[in-house]
C-alpha positions as CSV (number, residue, x, y, z in Angstrom):
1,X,83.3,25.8,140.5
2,X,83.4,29.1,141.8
3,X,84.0,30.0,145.6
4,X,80.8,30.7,146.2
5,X,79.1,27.8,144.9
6,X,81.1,25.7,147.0
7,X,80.0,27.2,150.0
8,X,76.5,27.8,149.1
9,X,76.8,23.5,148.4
10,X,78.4,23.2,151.7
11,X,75.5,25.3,153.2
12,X,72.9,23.0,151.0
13,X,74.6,20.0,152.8
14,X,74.9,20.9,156.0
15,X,71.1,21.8,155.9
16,X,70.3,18.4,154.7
17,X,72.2,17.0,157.8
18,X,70.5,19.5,159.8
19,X,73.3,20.6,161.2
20,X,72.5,24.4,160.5
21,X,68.5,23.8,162.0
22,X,69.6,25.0,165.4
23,X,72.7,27.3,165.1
24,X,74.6,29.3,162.5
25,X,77.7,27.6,161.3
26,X,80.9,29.6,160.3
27,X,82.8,29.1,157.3
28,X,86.4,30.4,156.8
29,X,87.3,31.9,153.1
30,X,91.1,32.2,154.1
31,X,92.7,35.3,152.2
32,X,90.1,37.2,150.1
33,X,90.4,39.7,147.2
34,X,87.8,42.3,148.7
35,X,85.5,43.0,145.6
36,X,85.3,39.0,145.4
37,X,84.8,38.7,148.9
38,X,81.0,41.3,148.1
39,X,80.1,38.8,145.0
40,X,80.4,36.0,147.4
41,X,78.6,37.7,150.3
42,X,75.7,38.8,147.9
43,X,75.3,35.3,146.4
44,X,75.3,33.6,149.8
45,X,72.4,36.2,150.9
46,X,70.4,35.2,147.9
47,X,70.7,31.8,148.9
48,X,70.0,32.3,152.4
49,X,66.8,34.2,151.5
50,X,65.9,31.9,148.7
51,X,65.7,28.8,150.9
52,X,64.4,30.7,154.1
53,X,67.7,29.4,156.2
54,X,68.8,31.0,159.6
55,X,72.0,31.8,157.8
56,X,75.8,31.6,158.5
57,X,79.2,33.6,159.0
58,X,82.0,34.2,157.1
59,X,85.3,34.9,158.1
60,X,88.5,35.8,155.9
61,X,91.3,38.1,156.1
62,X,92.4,40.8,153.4
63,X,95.8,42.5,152.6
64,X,96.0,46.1,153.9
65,X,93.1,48.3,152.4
66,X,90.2,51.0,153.0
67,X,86.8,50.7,152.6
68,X,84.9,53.3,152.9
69,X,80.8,52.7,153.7
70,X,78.0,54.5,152.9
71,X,78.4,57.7,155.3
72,X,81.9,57.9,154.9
73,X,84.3,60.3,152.4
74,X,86.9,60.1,150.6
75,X,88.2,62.9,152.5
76,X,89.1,61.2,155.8
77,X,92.0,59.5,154.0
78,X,94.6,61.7,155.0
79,X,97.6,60.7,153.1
80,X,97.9,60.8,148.8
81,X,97.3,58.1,145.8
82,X,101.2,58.0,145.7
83,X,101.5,57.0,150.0
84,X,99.0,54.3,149.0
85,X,100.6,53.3,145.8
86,X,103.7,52.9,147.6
87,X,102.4,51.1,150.6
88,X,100.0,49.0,148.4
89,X,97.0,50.1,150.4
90,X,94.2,49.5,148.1
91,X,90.7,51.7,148.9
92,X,87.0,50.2,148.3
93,X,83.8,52.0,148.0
94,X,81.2,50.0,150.0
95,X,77.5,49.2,150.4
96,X,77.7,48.7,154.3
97,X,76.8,51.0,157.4
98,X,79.0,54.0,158.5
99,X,82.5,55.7,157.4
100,X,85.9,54.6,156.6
101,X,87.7,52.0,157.9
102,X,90.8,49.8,157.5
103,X,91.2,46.4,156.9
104,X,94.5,43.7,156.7
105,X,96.3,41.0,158.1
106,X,96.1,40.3,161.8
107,X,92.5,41.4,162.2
108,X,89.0,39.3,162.5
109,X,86.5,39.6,160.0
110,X,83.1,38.0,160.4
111,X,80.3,39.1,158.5
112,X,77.2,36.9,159.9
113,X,74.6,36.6,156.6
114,X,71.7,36.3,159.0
115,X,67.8,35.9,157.8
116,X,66.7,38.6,160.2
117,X,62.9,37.9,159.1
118,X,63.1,34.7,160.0
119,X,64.6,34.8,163.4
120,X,62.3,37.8,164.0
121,X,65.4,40.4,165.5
122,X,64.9,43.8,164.5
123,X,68.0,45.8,162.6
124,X,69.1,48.0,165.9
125,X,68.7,44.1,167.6
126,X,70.9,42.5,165.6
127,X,74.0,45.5,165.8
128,X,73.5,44.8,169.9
129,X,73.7,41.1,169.3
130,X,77.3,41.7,167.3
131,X,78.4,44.5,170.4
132,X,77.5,41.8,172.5
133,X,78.9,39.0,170.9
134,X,82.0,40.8,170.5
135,X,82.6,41.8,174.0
136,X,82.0,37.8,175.2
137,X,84.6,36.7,173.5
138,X,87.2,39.5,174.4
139,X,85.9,38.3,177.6
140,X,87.3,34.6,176.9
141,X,90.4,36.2,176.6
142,X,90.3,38.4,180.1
143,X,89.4,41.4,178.2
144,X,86.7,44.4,179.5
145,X,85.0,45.7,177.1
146,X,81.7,48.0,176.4
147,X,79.9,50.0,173.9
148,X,77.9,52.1,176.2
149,X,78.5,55.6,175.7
150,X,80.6,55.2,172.7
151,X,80.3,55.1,169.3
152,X,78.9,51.5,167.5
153,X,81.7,49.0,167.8
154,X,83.4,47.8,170.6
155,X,85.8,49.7,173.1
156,X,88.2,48.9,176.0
157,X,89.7,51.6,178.3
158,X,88.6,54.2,175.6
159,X,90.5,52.4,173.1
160,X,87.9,50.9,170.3
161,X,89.0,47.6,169.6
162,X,86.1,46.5,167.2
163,X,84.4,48.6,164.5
164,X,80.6,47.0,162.9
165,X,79.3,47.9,159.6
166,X,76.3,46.0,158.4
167,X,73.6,46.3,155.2
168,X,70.4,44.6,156.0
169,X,68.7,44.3,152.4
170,X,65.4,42.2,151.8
171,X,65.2,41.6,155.7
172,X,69.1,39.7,155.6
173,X,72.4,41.2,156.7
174,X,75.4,41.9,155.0
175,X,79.1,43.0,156.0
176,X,79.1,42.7,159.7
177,X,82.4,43.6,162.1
178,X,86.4,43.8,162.4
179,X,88.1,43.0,165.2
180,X,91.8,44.0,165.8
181,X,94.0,40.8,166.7
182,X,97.7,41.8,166.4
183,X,97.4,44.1,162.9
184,X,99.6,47.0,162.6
185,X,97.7,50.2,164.1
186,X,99.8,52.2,162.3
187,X,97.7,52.2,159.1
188,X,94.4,53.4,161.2
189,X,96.7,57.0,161.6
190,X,96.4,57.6,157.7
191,X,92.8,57.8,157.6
192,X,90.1,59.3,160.1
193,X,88.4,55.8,161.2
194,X,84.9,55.8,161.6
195,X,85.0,60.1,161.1
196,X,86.5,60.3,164.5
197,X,89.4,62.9,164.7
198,X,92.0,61.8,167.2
199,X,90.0,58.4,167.9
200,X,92.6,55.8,170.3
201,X,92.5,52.2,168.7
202,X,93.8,49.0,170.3
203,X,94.2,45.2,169.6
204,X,94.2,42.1,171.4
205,X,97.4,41.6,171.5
206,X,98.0,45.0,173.5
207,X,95.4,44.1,175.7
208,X,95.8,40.5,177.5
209,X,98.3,38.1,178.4
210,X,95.9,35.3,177.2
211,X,97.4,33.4,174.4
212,X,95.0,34.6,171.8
213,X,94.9,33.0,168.0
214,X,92.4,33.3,165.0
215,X,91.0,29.9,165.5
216,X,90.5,30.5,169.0
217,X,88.8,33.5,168.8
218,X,86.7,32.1,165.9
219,X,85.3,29.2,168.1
220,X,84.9,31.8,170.8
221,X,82.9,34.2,168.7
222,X,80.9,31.5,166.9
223,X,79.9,30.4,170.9
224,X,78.6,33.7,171.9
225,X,77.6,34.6,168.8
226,X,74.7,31.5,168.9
227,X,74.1,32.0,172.6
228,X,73.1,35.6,172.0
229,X,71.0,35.6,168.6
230,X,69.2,32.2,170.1
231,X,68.7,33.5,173.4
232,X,70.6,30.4,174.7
């Protein structure tokens, strides 16, 4: 049985328990090989858009790699095939909103598969629904945060902290947003994240004193994230 059925069956079940009428549940992959990771988001949102469901999240984490979305280039990585050879950074060409990014371990990933349509939020809604839920939950951890005046993603003292990248296709999203734990920074300086020249990037770990680990922030996340796209 394939990762993605499994879910999609958990999904099926927690449905039938109506446990998923009220709220989006969140579902952890573990570690994910990144093009698998897509085949299992895209079958999810069939599912989800199939059977008319509110939707869910995924969360995962990846080994150190690029992606690079639909406005980026390959361009803004700034060191050769041989650096990345050597440092086994692997580089992805994605279907989701804006430029390059990196991803690896000690960073959040959630990517919300949410039946827009259904819950009636409009595209530029939902991105403000992730900002927000992203800066209540740096919150729970004593951490200021905004997004006004900035960029998309999430920013504290200048320093972005968060970066979001969504697809919305057939009225359901796709992809969603990274947030930096306690990952290395260093890999962000090989590459021009998000096309920003120069761009200051933080974690959580530089940032409170607060005790701060995956599973926390998960529950935290999956809080805020229900209380904001319910209006709670």
């Amino acid at each position: 049985m394939t990762q993605s059925i499994r879910i999609i069956n958990k999904i099926a079940e927690d449905v039938q328990k109506k446990h998923n009428d009220e709220r989006i549940c969140l579902y952890d992959l573990g570690f994910q090989e990144y093009n698998e990771s897509l085949k299992t988001q895209e079958q999810i949102h069939s599912y989800i858009k199939e059977k008319n469901i509110n939707g869910i999240i995924l969360t995962m984490n990846y080994s150190n790699l690029f992606t690079i979305g639909k406005s980026g280039k390959k361009s803004d990585i700034l060191v050769s095939q041989e650096v990345l050879n050597k440092k086994g950074i692997n580089v992805y060409e994605s279907n989701r909103g804006g430029e390059i990014t990196y991803h690896g371990p000690g960073q959040l990933i959630y990517y919300p598969i949410i039946n827009l349509k259904k819950l009636k939020i409009k595209p530029v809604e939902y991105v403000r629904i992730i900002q927000k839920t992203v800066i209540n939950s740096l919150y729970d951890f004593n951490i200021q945060s905004e997004h006004e005046n900035q960029p998309v993603g999430v920013w504290v003292k200048g320093k972005k902290i968060s970066s979001i990248g969504v697809r919305i296709s057939k009225s359901v999203s796709l992809h969603g947003v990274a947030i930096n734990l306690n990952c290395d920074l260093k890999y962000f300086t090989y590459i021009i994240p998000c096309g920003i020249k120069d761009l200051n990037l933080t974690n959580i770990t530089n940032e409170t004193n607060s005790k701060c680990e995956k599973n926390d922030f998960d529950n935290s996340f999956l809080k805020n994230f229900n209380q904001n796209i319910f209006n709670l």
